[in-house]
TORPA-4810 file (N, C-alpha, C, O; in nm, 3 decimals):
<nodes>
NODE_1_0.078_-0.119_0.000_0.000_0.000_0.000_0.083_0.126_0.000_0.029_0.209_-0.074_X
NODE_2_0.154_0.156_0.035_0.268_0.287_0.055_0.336_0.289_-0.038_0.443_0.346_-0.022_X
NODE_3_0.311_0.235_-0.165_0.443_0.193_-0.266_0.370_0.331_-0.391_0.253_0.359_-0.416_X
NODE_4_0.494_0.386_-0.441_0.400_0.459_-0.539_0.452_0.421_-0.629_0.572_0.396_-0.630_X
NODE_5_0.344_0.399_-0.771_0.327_0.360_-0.896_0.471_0.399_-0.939_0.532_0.504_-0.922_X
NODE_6_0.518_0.256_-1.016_0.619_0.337_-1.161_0.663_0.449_-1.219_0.773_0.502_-1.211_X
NODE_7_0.532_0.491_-1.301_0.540_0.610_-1.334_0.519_0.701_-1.264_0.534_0.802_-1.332_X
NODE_8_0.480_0.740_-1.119_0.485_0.870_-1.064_0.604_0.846_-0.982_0.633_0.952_-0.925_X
NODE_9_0.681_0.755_-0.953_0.825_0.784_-0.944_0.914_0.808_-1.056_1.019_0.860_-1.019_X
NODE_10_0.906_0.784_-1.193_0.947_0.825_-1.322_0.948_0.972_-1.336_1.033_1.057_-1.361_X
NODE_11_0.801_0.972_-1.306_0.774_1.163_-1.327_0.848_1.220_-1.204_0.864_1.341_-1.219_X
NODE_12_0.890_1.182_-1.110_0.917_1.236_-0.971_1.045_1.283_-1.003_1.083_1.400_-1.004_X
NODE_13_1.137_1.136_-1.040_1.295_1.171_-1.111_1.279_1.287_-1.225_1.336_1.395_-1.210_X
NODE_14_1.218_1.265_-1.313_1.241_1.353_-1.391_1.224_1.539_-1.395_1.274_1.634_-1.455_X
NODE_15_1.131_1.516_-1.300_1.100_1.666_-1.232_1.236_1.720_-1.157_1.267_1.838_-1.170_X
NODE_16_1.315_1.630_-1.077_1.363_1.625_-0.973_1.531_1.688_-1.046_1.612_1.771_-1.006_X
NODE_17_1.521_1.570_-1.207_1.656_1.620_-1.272_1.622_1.793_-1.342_1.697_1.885_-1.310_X
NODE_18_1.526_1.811_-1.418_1.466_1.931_-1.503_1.506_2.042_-1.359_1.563_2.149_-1.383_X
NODE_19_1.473_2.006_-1.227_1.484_2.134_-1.116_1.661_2.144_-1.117_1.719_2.251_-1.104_X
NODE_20_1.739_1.997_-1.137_1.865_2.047_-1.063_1.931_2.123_-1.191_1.991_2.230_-1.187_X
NODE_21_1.901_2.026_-1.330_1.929_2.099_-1.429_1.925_2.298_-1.442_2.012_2.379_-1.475_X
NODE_22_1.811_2.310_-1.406_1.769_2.444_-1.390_1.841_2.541_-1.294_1.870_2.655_-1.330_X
NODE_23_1.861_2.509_-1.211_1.948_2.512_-1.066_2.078_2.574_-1.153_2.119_2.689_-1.171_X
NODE_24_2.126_2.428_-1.203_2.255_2.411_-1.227_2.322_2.569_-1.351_2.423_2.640_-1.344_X
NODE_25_2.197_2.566_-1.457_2.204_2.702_-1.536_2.223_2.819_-1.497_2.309_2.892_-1.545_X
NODE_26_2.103_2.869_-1.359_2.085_2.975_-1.313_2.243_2.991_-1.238_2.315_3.089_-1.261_X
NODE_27_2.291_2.856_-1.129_2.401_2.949_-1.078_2.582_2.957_-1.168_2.690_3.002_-1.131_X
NODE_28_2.536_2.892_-1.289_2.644_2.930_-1.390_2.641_3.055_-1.410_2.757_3.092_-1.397_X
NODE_29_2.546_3.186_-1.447_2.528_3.278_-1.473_2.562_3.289_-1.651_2.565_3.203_-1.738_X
NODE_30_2.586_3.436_-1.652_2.652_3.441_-1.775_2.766_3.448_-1.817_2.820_3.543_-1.761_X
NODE_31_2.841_3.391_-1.894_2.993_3.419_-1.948_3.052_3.549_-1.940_2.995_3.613_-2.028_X
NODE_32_3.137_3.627_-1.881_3.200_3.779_-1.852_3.250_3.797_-1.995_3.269_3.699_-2.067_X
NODE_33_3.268_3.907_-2.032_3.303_3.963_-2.123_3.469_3.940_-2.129_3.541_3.964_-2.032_X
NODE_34_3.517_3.893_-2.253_3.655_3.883_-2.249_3.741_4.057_-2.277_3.696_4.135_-2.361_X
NODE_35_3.823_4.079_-2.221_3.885_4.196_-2.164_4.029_4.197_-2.227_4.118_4.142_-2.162_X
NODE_36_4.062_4.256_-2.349_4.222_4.233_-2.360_4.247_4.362_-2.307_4.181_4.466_-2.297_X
NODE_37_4.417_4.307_-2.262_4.492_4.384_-2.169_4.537_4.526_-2.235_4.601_4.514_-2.339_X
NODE_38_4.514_4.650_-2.192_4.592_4.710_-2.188_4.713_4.712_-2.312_4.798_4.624_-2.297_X
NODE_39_4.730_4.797_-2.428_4.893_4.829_-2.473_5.008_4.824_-2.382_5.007_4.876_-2.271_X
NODE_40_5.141_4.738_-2.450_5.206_4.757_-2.352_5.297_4.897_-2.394_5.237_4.976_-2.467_X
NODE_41_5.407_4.926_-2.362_5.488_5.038_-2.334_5.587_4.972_-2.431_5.688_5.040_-2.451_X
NODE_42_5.583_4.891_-2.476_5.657_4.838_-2.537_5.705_4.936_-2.702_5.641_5.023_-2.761_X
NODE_43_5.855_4.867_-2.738_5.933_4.959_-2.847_5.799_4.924_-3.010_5.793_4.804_-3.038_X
NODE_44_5.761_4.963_-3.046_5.725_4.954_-3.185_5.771_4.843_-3.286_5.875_4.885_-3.339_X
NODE_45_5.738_4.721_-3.336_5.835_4.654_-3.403_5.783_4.634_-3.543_5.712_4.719_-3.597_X
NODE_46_5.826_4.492_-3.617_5.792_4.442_-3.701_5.858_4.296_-3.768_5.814_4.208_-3.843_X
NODE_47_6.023_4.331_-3.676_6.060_4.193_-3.706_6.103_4.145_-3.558_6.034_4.181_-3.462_X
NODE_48_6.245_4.042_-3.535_6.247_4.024_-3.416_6.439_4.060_-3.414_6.522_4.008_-3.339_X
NODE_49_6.458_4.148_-3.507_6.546_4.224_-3.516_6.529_4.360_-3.472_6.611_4.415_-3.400_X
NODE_50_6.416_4.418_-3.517_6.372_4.528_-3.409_6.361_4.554_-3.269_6.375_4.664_-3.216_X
NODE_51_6.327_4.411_-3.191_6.346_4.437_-3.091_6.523_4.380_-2.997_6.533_4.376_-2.875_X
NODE_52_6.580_4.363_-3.047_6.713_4.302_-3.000_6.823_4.327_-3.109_6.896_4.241_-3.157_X
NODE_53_6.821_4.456_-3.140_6.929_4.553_-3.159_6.980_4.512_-3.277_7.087_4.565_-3.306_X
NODE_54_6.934_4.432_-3.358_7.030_4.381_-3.511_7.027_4.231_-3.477_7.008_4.148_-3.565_X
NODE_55_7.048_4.194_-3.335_7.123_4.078_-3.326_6.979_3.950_-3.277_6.916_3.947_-3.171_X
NODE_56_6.966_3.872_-3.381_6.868_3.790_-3.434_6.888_3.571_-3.363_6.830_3.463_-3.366_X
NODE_57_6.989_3.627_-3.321_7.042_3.468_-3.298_7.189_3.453_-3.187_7.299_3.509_-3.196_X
NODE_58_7.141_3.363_-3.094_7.298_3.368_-3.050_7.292_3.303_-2.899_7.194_3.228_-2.886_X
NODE_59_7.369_3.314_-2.792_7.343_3.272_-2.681_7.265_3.315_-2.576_7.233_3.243_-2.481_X
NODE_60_7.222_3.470_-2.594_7.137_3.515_-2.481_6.977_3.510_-2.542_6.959_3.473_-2.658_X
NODE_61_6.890_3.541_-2.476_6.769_3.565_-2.446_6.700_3.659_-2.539_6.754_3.769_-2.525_X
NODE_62_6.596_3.666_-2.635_6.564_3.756_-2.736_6.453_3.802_-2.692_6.395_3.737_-2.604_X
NODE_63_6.407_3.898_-2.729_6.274_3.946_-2.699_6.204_3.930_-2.847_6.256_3.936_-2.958_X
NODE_64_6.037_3.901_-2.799_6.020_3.922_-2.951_5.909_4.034_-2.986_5.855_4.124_-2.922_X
NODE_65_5.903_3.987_-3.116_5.779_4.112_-3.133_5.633_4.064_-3.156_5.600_4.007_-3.260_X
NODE_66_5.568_4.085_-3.080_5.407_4.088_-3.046_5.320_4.186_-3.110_5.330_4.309_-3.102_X
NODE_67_5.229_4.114_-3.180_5.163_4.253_-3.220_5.163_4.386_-3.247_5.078_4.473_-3.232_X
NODE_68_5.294_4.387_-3.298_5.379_4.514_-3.334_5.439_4.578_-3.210_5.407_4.697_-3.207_X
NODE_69_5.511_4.543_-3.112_5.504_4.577_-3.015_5.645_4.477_-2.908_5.615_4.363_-2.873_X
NODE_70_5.742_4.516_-2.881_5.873_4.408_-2.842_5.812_4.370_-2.708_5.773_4.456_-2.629_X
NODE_71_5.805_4.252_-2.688_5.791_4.204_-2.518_5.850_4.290_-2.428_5.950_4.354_-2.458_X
NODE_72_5.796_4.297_-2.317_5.922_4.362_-2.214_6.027_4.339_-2.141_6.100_4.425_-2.091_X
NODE_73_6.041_4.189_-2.131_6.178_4.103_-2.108_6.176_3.942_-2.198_6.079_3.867_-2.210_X
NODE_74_6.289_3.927_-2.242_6.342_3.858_-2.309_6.263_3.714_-2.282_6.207_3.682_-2.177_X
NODE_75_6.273_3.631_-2.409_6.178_3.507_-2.345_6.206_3.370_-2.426_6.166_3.256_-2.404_X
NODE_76_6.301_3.427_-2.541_6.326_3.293_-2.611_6.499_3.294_-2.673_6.569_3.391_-2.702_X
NODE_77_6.525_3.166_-2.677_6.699_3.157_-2.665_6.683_3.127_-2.813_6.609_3.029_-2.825_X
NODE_78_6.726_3.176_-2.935_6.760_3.150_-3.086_6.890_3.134_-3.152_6.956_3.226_-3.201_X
NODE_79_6.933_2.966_-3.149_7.073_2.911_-3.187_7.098_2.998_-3.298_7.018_3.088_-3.323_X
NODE_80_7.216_2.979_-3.379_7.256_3.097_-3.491_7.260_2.976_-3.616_7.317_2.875_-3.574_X
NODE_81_7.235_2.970_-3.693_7.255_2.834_-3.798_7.394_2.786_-3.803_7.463_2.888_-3.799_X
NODE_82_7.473_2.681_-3.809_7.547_2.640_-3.799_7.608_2.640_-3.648_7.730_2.628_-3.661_X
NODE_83_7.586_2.645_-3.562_7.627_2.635_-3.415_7.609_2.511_-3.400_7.549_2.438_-3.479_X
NODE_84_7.659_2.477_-3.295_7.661_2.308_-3.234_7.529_2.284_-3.173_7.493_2.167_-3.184_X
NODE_85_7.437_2.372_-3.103_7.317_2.361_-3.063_7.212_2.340_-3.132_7.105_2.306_-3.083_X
NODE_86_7.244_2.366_-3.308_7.106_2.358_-3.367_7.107_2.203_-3.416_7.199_2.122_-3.430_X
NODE_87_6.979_2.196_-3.435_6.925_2.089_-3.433_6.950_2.022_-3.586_7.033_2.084_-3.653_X
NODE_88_6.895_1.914_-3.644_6.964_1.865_-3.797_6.853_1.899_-3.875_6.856_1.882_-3.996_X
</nodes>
């Protein structure tokens, strides 16, 4: 006698998922607006000779150029062709 039918435990779950579902939407909200940063202060470029003085390859640290624009500290090491470091 206390037992409830099949289907009104069917409908029960399904009500039960449709509420958490709903739940689950409302406290996602909405996606924020994507925000690019700020220009940097950075030198003006165009190649990655512009920003590291002529010198394009070698043992130190290069900066490069971004969006027309030189990084503000150095970030990638560029072997010189024929050096022992480059690759085959």
């Amino acid at each position: 006698m206390g037992y409830a039918s099949p289907v009104s435990r069917a409908a029960h779950l399904v009500s039960s998922l449709c509420f958490v579902f709903a739940a689950a939407v409302a406290l996602a909200g909405c996606p924020r607006e994507v925000q690019e940063p700020d220009p940097g202060e950075g030198t003006p470029c165009g190649t990655l000779a512009d920003c590291n003085m002529g010198v394009s390859c070698g043992d130190r640290e290069l900066r490069v150029c971004v969006d027309g624009l030189c990084e503000e500290s150095p970030s990638v090491v560029s072997p010189c062709s024929g050096s022992r470091d480059a690759g085959p």
